[in-house]
NUDRENDO-96699 format. One record per atom (N, C-alpha, C, O, CB): residue number from 1; residue in three letters; chain; atom name; z, y, x. Coordinates in steps of 0.001 Angstrom, whole numbers, plus 524288, in hexadecimal, padded with zeros to 5 digits. Each point is the difference from the previous one (the first is absolute). Glycine has a CB too. Layout:
N
+-----+--------+--------+-------+-------+-------+-------+
! num ! residu ! chaine ! atome !     z !     y !     x !
+-----+--------+--------+-------+-------+-------+-------+
! NUM !    ALA !      A !    CA !     Z !     Y !     X !
...
+-----+--------+--------+-------+-------+-------+-------+
This chain:
66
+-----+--------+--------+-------+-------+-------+-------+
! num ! residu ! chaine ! atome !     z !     y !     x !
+-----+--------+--------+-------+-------+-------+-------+
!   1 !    UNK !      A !     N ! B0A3E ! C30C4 ! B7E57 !
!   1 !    UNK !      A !    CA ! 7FCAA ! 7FB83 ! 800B0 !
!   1 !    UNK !      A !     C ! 7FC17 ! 7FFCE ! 7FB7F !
!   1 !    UNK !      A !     O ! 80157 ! 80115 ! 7FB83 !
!   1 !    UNK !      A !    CB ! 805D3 ! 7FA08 ! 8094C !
!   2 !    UNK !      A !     N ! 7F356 ! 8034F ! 7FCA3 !
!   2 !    UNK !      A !    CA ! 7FD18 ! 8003A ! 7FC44 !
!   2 !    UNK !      A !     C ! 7FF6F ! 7FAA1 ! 7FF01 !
!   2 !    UNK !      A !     O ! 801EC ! 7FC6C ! 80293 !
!   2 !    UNK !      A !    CB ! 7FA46 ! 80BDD ! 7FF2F !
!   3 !    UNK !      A !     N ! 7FFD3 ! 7F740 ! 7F89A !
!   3 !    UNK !      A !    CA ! 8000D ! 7FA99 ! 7FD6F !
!   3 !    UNK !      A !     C ! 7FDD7 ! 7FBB2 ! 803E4 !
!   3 !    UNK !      A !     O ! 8021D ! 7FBB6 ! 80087 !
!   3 !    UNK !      A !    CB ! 7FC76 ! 808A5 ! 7F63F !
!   4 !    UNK !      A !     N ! 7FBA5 ! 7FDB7 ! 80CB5 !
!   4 !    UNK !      A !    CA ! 7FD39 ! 7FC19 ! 8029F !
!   4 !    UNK !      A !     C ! 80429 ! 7FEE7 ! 80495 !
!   4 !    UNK !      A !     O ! 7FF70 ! 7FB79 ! 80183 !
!   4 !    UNK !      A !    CB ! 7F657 ! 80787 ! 7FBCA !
!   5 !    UNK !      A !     N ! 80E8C ! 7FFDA ! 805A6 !
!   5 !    UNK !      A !    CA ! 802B6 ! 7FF02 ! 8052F !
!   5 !    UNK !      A !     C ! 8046B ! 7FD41 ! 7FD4F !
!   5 !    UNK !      A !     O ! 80380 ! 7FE5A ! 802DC !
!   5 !    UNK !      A !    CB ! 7F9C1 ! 809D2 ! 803C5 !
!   6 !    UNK !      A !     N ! 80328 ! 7F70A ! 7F412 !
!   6 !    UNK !      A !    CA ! 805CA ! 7FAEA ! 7FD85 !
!   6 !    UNK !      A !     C ! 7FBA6 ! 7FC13 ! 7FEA1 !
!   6 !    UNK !      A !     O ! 800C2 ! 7FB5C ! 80102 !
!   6 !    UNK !      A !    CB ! 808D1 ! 80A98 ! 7F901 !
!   7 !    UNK !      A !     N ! 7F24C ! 7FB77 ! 803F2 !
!   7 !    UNK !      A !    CA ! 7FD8B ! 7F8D7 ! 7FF53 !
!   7 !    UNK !      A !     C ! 7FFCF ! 7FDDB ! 804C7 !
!   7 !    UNK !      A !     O ! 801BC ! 7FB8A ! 80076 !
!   7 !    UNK !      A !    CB ! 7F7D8 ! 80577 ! 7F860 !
!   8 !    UNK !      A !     N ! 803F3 ! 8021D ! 80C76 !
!   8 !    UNK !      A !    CA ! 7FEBA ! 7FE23 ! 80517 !
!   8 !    UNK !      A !     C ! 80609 ! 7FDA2 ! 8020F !
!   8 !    UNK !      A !     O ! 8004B ! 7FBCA ! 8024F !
!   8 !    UNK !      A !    CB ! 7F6EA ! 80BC5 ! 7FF8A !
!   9 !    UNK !      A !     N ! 80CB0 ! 7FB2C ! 7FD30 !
!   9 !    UNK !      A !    CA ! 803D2 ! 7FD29 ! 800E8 !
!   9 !    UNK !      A !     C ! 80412 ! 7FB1A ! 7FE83 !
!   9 !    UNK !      A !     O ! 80263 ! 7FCF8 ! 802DE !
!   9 !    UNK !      A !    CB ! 7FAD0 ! 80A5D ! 7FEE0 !
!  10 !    UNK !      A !     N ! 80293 ! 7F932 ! 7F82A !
!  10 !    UNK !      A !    CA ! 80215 ! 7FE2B ! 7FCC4 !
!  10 !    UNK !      A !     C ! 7FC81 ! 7F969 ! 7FF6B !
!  10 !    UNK !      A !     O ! 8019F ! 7FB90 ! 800E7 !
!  10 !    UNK !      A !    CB ! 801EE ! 80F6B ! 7FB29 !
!  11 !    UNK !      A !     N ! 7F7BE ! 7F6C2 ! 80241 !
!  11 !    UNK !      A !    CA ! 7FBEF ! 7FEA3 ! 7FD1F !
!  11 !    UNK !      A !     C ! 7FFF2 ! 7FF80 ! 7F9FF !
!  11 !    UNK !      A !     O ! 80113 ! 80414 ! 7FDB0 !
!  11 !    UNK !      A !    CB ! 7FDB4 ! 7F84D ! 80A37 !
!  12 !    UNK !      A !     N ! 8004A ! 7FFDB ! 7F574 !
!  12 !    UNK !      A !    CA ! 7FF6B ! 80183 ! 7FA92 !
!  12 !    UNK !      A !     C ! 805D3 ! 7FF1A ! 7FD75 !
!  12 !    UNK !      A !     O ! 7FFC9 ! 7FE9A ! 7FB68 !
!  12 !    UNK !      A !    CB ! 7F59D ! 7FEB4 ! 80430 !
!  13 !    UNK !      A !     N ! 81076 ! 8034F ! 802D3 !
!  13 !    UNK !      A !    CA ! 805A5 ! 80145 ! 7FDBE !
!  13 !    UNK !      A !     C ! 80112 ! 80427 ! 7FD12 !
!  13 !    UNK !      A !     O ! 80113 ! 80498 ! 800EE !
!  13 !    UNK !      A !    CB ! 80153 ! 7F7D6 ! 8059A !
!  14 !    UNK !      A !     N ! 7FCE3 ! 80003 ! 7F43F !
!  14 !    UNK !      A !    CA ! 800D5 ! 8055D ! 7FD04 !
!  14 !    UNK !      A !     C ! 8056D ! 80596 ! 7FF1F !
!  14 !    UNK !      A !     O ! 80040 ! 8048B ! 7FE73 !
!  14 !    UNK !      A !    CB ! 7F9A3 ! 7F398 ! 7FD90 !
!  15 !    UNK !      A !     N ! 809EE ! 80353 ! 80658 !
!  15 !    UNK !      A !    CA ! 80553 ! 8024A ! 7FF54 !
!  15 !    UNK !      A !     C ! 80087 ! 80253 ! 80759 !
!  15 !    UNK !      A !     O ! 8033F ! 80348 ! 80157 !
!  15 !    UNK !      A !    CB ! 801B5 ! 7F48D ! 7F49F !
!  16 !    UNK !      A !     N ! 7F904 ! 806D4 ! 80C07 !
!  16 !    UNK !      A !    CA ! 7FEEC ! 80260 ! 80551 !
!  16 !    UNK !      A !     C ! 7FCC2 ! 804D0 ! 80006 !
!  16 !    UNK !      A !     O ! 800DF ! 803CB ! 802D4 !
!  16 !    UNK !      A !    CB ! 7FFB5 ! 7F393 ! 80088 !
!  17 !    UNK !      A !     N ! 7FBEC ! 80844 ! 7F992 !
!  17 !    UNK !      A !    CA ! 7FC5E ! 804E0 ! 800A4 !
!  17 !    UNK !      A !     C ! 8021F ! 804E7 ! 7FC7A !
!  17 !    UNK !      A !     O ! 8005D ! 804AD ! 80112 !
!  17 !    UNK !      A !    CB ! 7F746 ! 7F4D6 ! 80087 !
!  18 !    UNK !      A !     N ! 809C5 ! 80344 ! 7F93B !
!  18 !    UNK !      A !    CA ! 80341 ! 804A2 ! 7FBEA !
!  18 !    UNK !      A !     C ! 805BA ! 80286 ! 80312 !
!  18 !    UNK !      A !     O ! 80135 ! 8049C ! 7FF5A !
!  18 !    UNK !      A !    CB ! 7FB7B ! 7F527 ! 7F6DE !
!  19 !    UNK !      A !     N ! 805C6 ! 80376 ! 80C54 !
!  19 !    UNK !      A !    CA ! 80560 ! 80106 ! 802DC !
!  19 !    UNK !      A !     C ! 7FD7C ! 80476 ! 804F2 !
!  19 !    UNK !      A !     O ! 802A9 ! 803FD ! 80058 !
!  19 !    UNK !      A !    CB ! 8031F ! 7F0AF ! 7FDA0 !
!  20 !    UNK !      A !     N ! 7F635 ! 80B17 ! 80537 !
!  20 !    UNK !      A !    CA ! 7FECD ! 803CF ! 804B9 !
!  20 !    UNK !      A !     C ! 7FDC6 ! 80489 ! 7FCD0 !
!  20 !    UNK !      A !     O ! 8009B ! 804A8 ! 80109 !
!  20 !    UNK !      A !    CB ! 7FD23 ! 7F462 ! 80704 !
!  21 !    UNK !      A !     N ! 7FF28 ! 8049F ! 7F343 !
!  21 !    UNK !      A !    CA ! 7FE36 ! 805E3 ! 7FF32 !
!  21 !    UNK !      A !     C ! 80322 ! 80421 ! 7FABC !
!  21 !    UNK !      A !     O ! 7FEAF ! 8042E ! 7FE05 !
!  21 !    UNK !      A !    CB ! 7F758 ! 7F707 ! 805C9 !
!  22 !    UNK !      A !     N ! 80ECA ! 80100 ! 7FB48 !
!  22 !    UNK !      A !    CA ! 803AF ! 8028F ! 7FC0A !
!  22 !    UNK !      A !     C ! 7FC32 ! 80106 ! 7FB1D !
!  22 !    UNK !      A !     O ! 7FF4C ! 8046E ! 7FE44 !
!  22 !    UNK !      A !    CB ! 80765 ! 80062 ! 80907 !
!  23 !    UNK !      A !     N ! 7F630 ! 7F55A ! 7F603 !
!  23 !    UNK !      A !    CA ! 7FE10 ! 80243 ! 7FAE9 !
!  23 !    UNK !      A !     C ! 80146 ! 7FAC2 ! 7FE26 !
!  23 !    UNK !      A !     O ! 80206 ! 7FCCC ! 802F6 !
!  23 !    UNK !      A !    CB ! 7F64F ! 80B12 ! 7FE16 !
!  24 !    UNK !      A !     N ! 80627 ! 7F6B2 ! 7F85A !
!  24 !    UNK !      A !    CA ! 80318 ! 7FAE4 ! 7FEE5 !
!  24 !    UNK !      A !     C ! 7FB35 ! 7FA7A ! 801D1 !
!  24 !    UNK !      A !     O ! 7FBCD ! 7FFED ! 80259 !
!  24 !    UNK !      A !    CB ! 80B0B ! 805A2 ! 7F406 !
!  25 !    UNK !      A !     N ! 7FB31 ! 7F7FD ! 80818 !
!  25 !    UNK !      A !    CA ! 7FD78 ! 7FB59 ! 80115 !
!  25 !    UNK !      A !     C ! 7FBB3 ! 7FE3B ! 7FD2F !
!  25 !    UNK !      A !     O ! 7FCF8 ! 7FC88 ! 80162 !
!  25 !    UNK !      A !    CB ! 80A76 ! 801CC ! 80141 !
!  26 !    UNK !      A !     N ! 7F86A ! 804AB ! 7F89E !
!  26 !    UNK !      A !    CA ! 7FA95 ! 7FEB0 ! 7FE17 !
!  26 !    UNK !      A !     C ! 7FBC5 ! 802E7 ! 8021B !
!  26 !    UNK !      A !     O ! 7FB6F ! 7FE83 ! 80040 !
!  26 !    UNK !      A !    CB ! 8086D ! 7FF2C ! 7F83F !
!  27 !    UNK !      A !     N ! 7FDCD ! 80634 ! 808E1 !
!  27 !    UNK !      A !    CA ! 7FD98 ! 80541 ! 80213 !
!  27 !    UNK !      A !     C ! 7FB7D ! 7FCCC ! 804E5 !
!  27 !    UNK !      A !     O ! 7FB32 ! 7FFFE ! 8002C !
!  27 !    UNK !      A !    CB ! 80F38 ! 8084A ! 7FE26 !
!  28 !    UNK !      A !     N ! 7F8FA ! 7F5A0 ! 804AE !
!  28 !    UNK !      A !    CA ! 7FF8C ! 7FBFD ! 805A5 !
!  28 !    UNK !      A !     C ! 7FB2B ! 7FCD8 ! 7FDE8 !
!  28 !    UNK !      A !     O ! 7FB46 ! 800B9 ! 8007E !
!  28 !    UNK !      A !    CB ! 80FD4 ! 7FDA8 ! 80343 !
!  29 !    UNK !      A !     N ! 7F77A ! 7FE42 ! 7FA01 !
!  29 !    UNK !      A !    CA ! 7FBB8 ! 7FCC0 ! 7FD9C !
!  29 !    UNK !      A !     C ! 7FA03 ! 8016D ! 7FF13 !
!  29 !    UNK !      A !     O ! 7FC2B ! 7FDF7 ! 80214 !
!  29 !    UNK !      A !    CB ! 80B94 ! 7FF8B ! 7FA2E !
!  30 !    UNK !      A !     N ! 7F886 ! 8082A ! 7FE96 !
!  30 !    UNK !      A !    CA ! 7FB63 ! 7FFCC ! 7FFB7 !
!  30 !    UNK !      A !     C ! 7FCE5 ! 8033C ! 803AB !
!  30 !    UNK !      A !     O ! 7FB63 ! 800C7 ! 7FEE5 !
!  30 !    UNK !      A !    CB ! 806CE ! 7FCC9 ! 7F8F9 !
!  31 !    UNK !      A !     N ! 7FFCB ! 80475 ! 80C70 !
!  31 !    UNK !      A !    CA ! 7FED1 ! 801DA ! 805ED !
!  31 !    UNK !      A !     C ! 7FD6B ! 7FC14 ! 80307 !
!  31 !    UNK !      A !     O ! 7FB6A ! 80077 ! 8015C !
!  31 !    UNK !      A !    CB ! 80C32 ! 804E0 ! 7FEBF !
!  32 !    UNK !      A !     N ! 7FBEC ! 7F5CC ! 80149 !
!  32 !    UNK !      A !    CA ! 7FD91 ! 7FC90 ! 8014E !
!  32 !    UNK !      A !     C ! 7FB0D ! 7FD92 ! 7FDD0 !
!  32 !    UNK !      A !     O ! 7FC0E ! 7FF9A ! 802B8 !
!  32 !    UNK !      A !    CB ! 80BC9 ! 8006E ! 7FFBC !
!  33 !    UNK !      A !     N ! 7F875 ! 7FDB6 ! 7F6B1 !
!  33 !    UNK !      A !    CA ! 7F9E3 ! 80084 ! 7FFBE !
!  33 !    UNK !      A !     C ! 7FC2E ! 8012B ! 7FEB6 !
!  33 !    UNK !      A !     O ! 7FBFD ! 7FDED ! 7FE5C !
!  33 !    UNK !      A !    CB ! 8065F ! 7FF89 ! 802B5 !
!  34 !    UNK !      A !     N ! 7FFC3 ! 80807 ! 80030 !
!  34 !    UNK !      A !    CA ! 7F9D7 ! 80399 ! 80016 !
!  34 !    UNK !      A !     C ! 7FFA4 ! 7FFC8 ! 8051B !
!  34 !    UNK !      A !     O ! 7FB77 ! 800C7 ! 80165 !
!  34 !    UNK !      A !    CB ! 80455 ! 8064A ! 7F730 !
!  35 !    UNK !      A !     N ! 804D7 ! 7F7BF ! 80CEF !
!  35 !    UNK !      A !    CA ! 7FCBE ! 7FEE7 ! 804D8 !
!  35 !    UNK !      A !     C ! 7FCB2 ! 7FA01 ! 7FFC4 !
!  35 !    UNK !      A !     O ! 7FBC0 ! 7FFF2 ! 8023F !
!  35 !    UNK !      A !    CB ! 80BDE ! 8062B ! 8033E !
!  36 !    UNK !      A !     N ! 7FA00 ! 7F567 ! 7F829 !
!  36 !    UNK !      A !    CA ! 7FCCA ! 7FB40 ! 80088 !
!  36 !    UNK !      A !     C ! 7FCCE ! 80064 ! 7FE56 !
!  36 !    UNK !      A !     O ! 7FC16 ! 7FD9F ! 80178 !
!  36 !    UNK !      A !    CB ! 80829 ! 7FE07 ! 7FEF2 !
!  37 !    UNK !      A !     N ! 7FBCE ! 8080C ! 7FB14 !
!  37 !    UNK !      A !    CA ! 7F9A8 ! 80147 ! 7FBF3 !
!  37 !    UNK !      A !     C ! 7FB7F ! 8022D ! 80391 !
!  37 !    UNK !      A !     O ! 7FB6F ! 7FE80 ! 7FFE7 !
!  37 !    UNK !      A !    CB ! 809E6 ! 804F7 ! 7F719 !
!  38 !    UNK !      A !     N ! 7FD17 ! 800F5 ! 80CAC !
!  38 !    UNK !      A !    CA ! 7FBE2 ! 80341 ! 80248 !
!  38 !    UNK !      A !     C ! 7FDFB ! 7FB47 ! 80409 !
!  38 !    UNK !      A !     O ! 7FBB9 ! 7FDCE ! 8001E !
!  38 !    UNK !      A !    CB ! 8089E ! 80D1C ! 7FED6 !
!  39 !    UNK !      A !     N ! 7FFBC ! 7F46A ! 803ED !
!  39 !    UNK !      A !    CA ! 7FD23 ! 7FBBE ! 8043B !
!  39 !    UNK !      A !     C ! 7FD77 ! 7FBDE ! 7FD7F !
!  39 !    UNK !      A !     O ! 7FB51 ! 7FFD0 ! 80116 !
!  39 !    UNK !      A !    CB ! 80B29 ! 80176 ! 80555 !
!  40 !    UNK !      A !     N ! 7FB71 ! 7FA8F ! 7F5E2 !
!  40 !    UNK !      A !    CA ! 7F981 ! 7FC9A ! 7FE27 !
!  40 !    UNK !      A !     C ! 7FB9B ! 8027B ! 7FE42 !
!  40 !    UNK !      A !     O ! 7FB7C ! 7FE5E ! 80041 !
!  40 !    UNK !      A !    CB ! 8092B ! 7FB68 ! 7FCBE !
!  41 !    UNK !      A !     N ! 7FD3B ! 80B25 ! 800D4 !
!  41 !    UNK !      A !    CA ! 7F87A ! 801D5 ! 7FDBC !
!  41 !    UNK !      A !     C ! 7FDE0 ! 80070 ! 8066A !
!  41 !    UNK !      A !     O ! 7FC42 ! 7FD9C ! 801D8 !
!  41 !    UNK !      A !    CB ! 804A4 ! 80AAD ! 7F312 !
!  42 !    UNK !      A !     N ! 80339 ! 7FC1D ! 80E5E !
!  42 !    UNK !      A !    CA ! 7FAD1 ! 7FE4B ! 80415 !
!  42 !    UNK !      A !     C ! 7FE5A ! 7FC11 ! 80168 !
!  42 !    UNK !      A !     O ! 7FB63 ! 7FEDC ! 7FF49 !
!  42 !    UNK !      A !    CB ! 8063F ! 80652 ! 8037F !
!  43 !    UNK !      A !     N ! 801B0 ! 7F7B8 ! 7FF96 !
!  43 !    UNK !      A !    CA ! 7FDEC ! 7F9F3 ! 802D3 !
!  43 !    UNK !      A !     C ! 7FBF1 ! 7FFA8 ! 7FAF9 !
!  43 !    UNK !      A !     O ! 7FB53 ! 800DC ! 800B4 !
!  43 !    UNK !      A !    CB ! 80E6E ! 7F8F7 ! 80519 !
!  44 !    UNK !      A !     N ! 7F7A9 ! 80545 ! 7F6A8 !
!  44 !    UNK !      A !    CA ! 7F8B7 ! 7FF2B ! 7F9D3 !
!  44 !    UNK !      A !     C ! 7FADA ! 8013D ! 80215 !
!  44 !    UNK !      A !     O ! 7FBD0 ! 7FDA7 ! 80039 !
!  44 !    UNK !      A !    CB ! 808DC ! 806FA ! 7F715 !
!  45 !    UNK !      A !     N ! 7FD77 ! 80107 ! 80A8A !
!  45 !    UNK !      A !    CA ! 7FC6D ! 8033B ! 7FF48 !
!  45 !    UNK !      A !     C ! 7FD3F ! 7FE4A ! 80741 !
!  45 !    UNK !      A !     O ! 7FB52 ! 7FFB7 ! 80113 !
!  45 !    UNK !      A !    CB ! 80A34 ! 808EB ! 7F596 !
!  46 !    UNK !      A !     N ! 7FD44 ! 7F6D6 ! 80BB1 !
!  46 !    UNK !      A !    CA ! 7FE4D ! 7FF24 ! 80605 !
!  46 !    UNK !      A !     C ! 7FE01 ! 7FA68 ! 7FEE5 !
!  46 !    UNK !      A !     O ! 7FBD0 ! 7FF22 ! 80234 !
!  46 !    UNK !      A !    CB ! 80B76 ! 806EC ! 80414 !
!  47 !    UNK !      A !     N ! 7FA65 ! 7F673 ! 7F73F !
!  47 !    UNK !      A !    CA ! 7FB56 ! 7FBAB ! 80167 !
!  47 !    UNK !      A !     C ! 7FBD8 ! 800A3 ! 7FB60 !
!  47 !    UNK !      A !     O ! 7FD49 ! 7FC1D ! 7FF31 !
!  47 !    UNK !      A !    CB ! 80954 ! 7FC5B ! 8059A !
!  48 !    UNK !      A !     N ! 7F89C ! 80B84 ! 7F85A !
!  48 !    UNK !      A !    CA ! 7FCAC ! 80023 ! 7FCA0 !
!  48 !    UNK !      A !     C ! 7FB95 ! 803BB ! 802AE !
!  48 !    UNK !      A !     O ! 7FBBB ! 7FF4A ! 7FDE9 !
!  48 !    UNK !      A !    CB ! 80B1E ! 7FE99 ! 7FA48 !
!  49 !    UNK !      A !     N ! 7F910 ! 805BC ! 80BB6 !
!  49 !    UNK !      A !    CA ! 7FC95 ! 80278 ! 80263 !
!  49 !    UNK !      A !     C ! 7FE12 ! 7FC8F ! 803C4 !
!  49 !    UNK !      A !     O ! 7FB41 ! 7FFBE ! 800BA !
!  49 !    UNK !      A !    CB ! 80862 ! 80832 ! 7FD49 !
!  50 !    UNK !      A !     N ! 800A2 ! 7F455 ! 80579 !
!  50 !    UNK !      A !    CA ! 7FECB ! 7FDD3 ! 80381 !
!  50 !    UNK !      A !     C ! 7FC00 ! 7FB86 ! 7FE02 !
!  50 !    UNK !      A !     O ! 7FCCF ! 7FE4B ! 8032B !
!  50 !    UNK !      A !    CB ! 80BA9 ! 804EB ! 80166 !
!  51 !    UNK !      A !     N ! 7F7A2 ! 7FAA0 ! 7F5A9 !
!  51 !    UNK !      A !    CA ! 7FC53 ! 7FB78 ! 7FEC5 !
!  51 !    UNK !      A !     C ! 7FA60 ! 80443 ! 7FD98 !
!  51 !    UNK !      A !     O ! 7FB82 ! 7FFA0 ! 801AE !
!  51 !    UNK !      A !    CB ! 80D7A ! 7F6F3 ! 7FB31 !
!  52 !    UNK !      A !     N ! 7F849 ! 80C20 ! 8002E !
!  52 !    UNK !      A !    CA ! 7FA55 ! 80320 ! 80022 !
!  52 !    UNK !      A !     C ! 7FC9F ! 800FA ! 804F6 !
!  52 !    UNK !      A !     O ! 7FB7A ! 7FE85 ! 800AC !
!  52 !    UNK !      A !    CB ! 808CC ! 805E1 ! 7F883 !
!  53 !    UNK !      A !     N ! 7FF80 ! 7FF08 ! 80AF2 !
!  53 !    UNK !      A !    CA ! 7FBB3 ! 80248 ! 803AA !
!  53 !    UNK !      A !     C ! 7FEA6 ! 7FC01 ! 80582 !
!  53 !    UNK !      A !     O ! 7FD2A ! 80151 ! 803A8 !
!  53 !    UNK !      A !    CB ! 80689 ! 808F0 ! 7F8F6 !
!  54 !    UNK !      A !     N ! 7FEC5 ! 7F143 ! 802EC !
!  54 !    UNK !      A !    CA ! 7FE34 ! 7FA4F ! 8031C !
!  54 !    UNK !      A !     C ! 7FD1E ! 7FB56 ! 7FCE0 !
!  54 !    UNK !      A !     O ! 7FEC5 ! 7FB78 ! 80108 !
!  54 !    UNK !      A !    CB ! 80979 ! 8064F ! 8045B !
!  55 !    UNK !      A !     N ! 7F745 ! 801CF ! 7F5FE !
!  55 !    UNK !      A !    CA ! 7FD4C ! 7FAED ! 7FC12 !
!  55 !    UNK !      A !     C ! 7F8DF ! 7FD43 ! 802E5 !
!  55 !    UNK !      A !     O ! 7FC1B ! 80004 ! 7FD2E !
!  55 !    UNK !      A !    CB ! 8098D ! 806AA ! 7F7D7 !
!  56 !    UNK !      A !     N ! 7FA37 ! 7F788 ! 81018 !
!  56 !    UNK !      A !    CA ! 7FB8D ! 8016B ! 8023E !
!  56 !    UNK !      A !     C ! 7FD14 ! 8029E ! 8025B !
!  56 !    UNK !      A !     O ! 7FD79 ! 7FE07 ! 80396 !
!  56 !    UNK !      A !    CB ! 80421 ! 7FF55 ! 7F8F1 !
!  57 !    UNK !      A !     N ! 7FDD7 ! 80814 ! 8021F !
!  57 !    UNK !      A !    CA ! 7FF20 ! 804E4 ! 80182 !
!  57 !    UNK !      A !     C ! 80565 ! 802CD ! 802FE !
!  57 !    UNK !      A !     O ! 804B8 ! 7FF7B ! 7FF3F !
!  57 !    UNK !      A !    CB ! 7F406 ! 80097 ! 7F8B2 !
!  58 !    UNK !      A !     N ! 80424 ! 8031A ! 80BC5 !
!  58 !    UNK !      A !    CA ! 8037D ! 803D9 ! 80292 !
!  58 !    UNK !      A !     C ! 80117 ! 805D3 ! 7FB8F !
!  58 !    UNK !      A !     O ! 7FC38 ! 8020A ! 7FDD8 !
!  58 !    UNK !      A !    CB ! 7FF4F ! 7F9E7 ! 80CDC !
!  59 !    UNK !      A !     N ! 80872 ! 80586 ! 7F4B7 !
!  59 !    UNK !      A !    CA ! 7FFB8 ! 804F3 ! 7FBB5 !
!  59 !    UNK !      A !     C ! 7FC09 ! 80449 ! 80188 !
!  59 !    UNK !      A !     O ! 7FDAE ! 7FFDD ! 80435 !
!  59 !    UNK !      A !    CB ! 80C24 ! 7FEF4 ! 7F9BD !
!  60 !    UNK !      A !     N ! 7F58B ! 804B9 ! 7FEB9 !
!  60 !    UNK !      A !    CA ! 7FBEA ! 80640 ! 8013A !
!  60 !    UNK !      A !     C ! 7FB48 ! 7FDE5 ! 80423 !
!  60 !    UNK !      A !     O ! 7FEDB ! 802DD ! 803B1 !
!  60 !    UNK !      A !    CB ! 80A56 ! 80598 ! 7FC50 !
!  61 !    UNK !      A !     N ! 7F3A4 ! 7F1A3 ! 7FF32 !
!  61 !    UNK !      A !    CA ! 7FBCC ! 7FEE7 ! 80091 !
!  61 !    UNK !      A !     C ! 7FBF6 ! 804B7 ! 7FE62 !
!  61 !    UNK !      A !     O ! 8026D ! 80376 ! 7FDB3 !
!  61 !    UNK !      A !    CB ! 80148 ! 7F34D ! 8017F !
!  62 !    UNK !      A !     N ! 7F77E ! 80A3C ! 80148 !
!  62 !    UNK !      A !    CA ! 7FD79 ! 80338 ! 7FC81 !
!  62 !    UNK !      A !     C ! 7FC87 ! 7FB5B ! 7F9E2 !
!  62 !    UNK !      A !     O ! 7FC0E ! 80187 ! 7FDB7 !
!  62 !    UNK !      A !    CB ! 80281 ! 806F7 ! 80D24 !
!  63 !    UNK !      A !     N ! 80342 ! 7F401 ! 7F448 !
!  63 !    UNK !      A !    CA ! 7FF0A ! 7FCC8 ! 7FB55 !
!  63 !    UNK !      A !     C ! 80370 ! 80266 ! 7FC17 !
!  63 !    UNK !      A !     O ! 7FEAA ! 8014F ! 7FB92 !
!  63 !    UNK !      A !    CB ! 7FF0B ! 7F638 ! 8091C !
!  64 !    UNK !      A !     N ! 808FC ! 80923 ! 7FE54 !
!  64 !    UNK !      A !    CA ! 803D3 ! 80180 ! 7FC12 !
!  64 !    UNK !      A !     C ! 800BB ! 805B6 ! 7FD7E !
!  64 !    UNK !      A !     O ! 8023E ! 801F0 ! 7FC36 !
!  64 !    UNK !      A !    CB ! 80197 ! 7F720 ! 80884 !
!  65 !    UNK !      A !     N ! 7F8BD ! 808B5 ! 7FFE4 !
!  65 !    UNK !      A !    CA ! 7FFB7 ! 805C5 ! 7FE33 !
!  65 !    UNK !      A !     C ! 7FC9E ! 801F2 ! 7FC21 !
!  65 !    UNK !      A !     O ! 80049 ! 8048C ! 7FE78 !
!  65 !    UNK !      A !    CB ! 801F6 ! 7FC7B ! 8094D !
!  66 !    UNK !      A !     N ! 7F971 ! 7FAAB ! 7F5F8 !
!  66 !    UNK !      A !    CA ! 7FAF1 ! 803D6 ! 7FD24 !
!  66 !    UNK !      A !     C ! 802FA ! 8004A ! 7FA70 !
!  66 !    UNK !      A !     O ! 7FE07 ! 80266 ! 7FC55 !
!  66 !    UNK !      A !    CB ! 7F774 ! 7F9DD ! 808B0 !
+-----+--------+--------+-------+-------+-------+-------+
């Protein structure tokens, strides 16, 4: 079993996820958040493109391009 198919199952249990994948529990932990880490930078990063390239303008206008 890999790490993402015990969070999907588990969810963020740390003694659930360390117990399926036989490593310790801190191990789990900082697995888990480097997964919560990755997912908020995106969501950041997705409403941060989404407020630039709707800021008014449609994106790759030819204004945005010169």
């Amino acid at each position: 079993m890999t790490f993402l198919e015990a969070y999907a199952k588990f969810g963020p249990d740390t003694l659930a996820i360390a117990e399926a994948l036989h490593i310790k529990e801190n191990e789990a932990d900082r697995l888990i958040n480097a997964r919560l880490n990755c997912s908020y930078a995106e969501r950041l990063h997705a409403r941060r493109v989404k407020k630039i390239a709707y800021a008014g303008k449609e994106p790759f206008t030819s204004e945005w391009a010169r």
